[in-house]
N, C-alpha and C positions, 0 to 999 in steps of 0.2 A: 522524448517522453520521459517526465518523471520517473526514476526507481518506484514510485510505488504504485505506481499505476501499471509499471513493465509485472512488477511481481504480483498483483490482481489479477493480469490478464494472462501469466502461465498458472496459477492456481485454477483459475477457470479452465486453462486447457487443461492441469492435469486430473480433473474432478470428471472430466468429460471424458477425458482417455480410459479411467476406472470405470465409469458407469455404462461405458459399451464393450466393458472387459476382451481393450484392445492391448495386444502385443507390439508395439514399437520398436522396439531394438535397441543395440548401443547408439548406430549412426542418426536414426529420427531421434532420440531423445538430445545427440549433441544438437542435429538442425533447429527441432522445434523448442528445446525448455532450454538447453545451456549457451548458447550463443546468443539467442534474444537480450539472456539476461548480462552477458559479454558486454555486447553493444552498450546496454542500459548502466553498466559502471562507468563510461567512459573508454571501453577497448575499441581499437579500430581492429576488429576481425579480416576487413579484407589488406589489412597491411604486413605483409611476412615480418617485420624486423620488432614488429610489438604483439602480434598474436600465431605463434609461432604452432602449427595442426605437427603430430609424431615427430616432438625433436628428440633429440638425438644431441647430444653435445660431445661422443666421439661414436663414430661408425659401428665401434663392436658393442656400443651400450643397447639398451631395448628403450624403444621409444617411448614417450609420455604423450597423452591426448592432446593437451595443450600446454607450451612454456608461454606467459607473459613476460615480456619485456622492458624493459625500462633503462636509457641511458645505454642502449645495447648490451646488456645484462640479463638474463632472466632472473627475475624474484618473483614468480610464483607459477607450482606447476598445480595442472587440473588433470586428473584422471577420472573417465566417465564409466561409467557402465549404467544397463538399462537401464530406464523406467523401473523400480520396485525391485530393483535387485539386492539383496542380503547385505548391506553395508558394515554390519557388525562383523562381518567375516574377518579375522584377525590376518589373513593374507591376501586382503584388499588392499589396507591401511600399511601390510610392510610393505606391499608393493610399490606405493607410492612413496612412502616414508624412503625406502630404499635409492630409489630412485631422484629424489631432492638429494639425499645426501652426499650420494656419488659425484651430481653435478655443483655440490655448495651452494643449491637451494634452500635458504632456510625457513620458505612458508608452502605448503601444499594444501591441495582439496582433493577428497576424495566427495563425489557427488551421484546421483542417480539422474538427476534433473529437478528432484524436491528434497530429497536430502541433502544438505551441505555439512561435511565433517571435515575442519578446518586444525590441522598438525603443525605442532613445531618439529622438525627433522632435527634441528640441533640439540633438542633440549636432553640431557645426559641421563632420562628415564626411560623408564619401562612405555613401549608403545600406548599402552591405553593414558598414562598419563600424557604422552606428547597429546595429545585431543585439547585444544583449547576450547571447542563449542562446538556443538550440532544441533541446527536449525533445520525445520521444514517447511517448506512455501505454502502446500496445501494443507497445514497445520487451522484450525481453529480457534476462534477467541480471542479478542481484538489484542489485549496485551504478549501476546507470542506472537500475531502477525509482526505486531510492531516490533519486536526484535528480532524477530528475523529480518527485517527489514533491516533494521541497524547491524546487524554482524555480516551480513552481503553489501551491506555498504563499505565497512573494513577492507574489503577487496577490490573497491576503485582501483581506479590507474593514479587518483587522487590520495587517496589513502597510501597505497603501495608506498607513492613516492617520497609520504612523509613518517612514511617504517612506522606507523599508528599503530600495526600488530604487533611490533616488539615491543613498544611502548607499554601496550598493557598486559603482554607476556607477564611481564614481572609482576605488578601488585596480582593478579590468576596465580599466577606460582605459588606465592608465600600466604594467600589468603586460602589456599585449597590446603596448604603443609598445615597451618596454624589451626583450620576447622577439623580435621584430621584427629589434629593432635589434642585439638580441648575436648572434642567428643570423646575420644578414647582414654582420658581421665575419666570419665563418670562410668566409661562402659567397663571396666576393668580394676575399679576401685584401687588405682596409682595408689600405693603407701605414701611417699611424697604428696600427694594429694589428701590425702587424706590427715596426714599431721596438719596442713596448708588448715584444713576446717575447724583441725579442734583449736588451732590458736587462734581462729576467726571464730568459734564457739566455743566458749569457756563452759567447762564445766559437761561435757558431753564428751563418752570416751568412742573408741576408733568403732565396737559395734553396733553403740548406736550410728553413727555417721551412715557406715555399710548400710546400715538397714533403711535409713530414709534415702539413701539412694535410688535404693531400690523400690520404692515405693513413688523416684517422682517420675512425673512424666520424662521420658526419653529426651535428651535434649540435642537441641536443631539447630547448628548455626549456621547464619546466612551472610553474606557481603554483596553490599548492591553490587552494580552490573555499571561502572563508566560508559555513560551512555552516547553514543554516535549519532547525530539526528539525522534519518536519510535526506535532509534539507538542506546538509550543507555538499550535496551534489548537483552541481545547475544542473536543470534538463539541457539535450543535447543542442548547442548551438546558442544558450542562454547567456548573455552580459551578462554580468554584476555590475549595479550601480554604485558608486563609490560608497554609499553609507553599508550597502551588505557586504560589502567586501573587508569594510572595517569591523561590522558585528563580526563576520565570521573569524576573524582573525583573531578576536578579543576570545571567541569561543575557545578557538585551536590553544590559544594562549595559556586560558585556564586548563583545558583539560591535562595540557602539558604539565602546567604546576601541580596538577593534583597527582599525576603519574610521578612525578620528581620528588613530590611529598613522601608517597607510598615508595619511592624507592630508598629515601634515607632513615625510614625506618625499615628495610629489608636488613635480613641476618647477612653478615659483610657476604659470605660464599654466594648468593645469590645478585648484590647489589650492582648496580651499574658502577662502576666505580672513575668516568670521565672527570665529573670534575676530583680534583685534586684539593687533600686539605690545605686549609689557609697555611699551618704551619710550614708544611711542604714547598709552598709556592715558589718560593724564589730558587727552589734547585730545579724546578721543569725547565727542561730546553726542550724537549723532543712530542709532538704529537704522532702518535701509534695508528693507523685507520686502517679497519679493516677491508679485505679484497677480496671479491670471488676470482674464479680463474681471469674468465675476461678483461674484466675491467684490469686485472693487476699487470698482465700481455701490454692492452691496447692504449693504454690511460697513462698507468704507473710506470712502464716501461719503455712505451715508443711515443708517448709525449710529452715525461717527464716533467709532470704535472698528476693534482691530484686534485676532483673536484663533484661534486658542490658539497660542501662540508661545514659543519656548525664550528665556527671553534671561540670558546669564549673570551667577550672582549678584552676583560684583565689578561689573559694567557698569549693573547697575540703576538707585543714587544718580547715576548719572551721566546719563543719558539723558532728556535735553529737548525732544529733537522725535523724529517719525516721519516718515520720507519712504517714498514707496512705488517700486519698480521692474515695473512693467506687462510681462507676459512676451510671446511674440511673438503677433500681429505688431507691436505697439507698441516693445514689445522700449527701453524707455526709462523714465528715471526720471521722475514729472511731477509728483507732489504731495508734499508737507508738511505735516503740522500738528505745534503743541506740544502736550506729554502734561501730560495734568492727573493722570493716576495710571497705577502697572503693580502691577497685584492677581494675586492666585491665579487661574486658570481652574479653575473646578467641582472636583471633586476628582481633581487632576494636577498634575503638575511644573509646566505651562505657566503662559503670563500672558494677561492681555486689557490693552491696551493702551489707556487712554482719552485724548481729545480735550482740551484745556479750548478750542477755537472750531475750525470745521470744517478741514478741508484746501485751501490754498492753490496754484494753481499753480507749478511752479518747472521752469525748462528748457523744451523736455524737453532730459534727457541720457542721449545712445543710448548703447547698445551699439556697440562696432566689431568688426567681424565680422574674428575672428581676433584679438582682442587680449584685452589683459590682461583684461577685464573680462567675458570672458566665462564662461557655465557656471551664470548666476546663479540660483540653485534654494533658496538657504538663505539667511538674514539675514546682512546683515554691518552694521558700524559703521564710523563714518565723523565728520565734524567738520563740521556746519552751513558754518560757512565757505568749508570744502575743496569742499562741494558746491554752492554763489552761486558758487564761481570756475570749477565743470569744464566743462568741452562737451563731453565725452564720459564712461564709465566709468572706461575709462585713466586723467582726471585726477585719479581719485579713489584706486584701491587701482593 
């Protein structure tokens, strides 16, 4: 069934739940509103290794309602409480938040069964800021259904896999810092802002300026919303016929240029910074990829290999080692190995990265909390050398 037909038909249940002002609990609202709507991303719920019920990813941890899966990894936890339970609670959101961090999860939900409150656990703020969105199913009004439609579609097994939520992590970031900051010029009458006017209005001194500030309407800035169509998730069991398969591809294509747009005009501290300047080019040997626990154990370590990873075409011939960056709490860089080859992964754009002798330690080299090197979610490149000389990220990009 369609996502949007799946999220029709728990708004109806949850309208039905309210209007017989019934108590369901933690457990009915995961059976009835959050597992349907599981299923309906593409989760297989009755499969342990992709929809994993109170993990636990070391024994003395406290469990989480659900880790999803992927490539034997979890990337995304869901924590549930009731039906209409107080989601503003700021020790909902650490609880969860906490709880991604610990295991170097860096997408979480906190949800009731109609509220969806969607966190970055990595990102280096204050909890209310990690919130990328919050959507409600039994929300009203055709243009809210429809995005909430689109921000529960971010959370496929589809999306997951192609890291869409970090993607548009960034231009949210810098587009919420940027509105922030131009409102709080008018609200606070900036000095600097306010010279900015009089050389943009001749002849008008700094009190008048003050004063017609004050007199204009409040100013409101807004940045569209990169929109996800819930259409580019088959219903379950759905072909694609070769022509949608190439629209959709053209779509993912674009939204990707426009996210790569917004990020080479992000402030450098925030920027993805993977690809490498042309200048630069010719001293990269080494691509950097980051590793949760798992994958860095089972993947990085006892198959000495590394995969399925974007790496771009010009930077290929170049590229002699592999170092890995261990996400938190390790939160540092600690091994290397040389590549013996970088092949096609199965049939996709990606690559699988092979070994020619296992992975060596190197460092580690941390992260500095607040600095340039932070945000680290995507590969970047970098120059063997530059990385035997850095003690930190910073020394590096």
């Amino acid at each position: 069934m369609p996502l949007e037909d799946v999220v029709t038909k728990l708004r109806k249940r949850i309208l039905n739940i309210r209007e017989h002002k019934d108590t369901i609990g933690e457990e009915n609202t995961k059976a009835t509103l959050i597992e349907p709507l599981l299923a309906a991303l593409g989760w297989d719920t009755e499969e342990l290794t992709e929809v994993h019920r109170e993990y636990k990813r070391k024994s003395q941890d406290k469990p989480v309602d659900y880790a999803l899966f992927l490539l034997r990894e979890p990337r995304l936890f869901i924590e549930a409480k009731a039906l209409d339970e107080d989601l503003t609670n700021r020790k909902w959101a650490s609880q969860i938040i906490g709880y991604a961090a610990t295991a170097g999860v860096k997408w979480c939900v906190l949800t009731d069964g109609d509220e969806y409150r969607l966190f970055n656990s990595h990102a280096e703020v204050d909890i209310e800021e990690k919130l990328f969105r919050s959507i409600r199913i039994s929300i009203s009004g055709a243009d809210e259904q429809a995005f909430a439609v689109q921000t529960l579609a971010l959370l496929s097994k589809e999306k997951m896999a192609e890291n869409l939520l970090t993607l548009l992590w960034t231009p949210h970031f810098v587009d919420r810092k940027v509105k922030g900051a131009v409102e709080d010029l008018f609200k606070n009458e900036d000095p600097g802002f306010i010279r900015l006017l009089r050389k943009k209005t001749t002849g008008l001194g700094p009190s008048e300026i003050r004063a017609s500030l004050k007199r204009a309407v409040p100013i409101r800035i807004d940045f569209p919303v990169v929109p996800v169509t819930p259409s580019h998730i088959p219903a379950d069991g759905e072909k694609l016929s070769p022509g949608k398969k190439a629209a959709l591809t053209r779509k993912a294509r674009l939204l990707t240029a426009a996210v790569d747009q917004a990020k080479r005009k992000s402030p450098t501290s925030i920027r993805n910074k993977g690809a490498t300047q042309a200048s630069d080019r010719h001293k990269v040997d080494t691509v950097v990829v980051p590793a949760q626990h798992d994958g860095f154990q089972e993947t990085f370590m006892a198959e000495n290999r590394w995969y399925a990873v974007r790496i771009d075409g010009r930077m290929r011939p170049q590229i002699k080692y592999i170092a890995v960056y261990r996400v938190a709490p390790v939160s540092a860089i600690t091994h290397i190995a040389p590549v013996k080859s970088i092949e096609p992964w199965k049939e996709t754009d990606k690559f699988v990265v092979n070994f020619s002798e296992p992975a060596k330690e190197i460092g580690p080299i941390p992260m500095v909390k607040r600095g340039r090197g932070q945000g680290f979610q995507n590969l970047r490149y970098t120059a063997r050398q530059r990385l035997e000389a850095a003690k930190t990220l910073d020394d590096i990009w």
